[in-house]
C-alpha positions in Angstrom: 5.6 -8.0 -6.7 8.3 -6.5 -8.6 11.6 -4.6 -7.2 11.1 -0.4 -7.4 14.5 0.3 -6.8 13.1 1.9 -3.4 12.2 0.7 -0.4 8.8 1.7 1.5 9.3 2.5 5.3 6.0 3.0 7.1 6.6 4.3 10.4 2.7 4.0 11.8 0.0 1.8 9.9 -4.0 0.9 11.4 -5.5 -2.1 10.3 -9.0 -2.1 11.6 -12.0 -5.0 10.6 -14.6 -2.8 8.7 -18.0 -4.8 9.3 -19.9 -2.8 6.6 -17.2 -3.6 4.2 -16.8 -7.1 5.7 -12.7 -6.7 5.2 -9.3 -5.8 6.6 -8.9 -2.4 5.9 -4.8 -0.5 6.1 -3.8 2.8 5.8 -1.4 5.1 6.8 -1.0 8.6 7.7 2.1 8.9 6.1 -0.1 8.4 2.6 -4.1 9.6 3.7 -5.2 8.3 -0.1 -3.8 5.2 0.1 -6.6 2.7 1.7 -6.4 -1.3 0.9 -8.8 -3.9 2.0 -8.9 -7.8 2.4 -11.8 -10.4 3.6 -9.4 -13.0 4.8 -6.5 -11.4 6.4 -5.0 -8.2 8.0 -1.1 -8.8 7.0 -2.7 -9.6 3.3 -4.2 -5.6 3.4 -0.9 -4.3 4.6 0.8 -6.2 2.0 -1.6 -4.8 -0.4 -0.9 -1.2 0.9 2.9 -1.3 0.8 1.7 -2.4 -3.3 -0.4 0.1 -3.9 2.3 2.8 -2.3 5.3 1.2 -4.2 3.1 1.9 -7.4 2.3 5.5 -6.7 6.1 6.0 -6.0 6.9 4.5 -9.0 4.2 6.0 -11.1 4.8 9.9 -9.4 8.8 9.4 -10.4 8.8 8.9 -14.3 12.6 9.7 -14.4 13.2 6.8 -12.3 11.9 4.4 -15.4 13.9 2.3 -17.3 14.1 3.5 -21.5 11.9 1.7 -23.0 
């Protein structure tokens, strides 16, 4: 996982075990879009939702890119 320049601060997180998805599924309510799953572990879907809000961040300020 790359550096964003930003850090993510998640005040409240649920990690719940989905049975019909047979996975580890995180979200927040800080970012209600934002849903990431794993089979094997719960930190591994948190991980995966700190990713996936890093990304939006990143892709939602396109002034904060490096030239290319």
């Amino acid at each position: 996982m790359g550096t964003v320049g930003r850090s993510v601060s998640l005040s409240y997180f649920h990690v719940d075990w989905s049975a019909a998805e047979t996975a580890f599924v995180a979200r927040s309510d800080q970012y209600p879009g934002l849903v990431a799953r794993d089979e094997w572990s719960s930190l591994a879907a948190v991980d995966s939702l700190i990713e996936l809000i890093e990304r939006q961040r990143w892709h939602g300020h396109s002034s904060d890119r490096p030239a290319a």
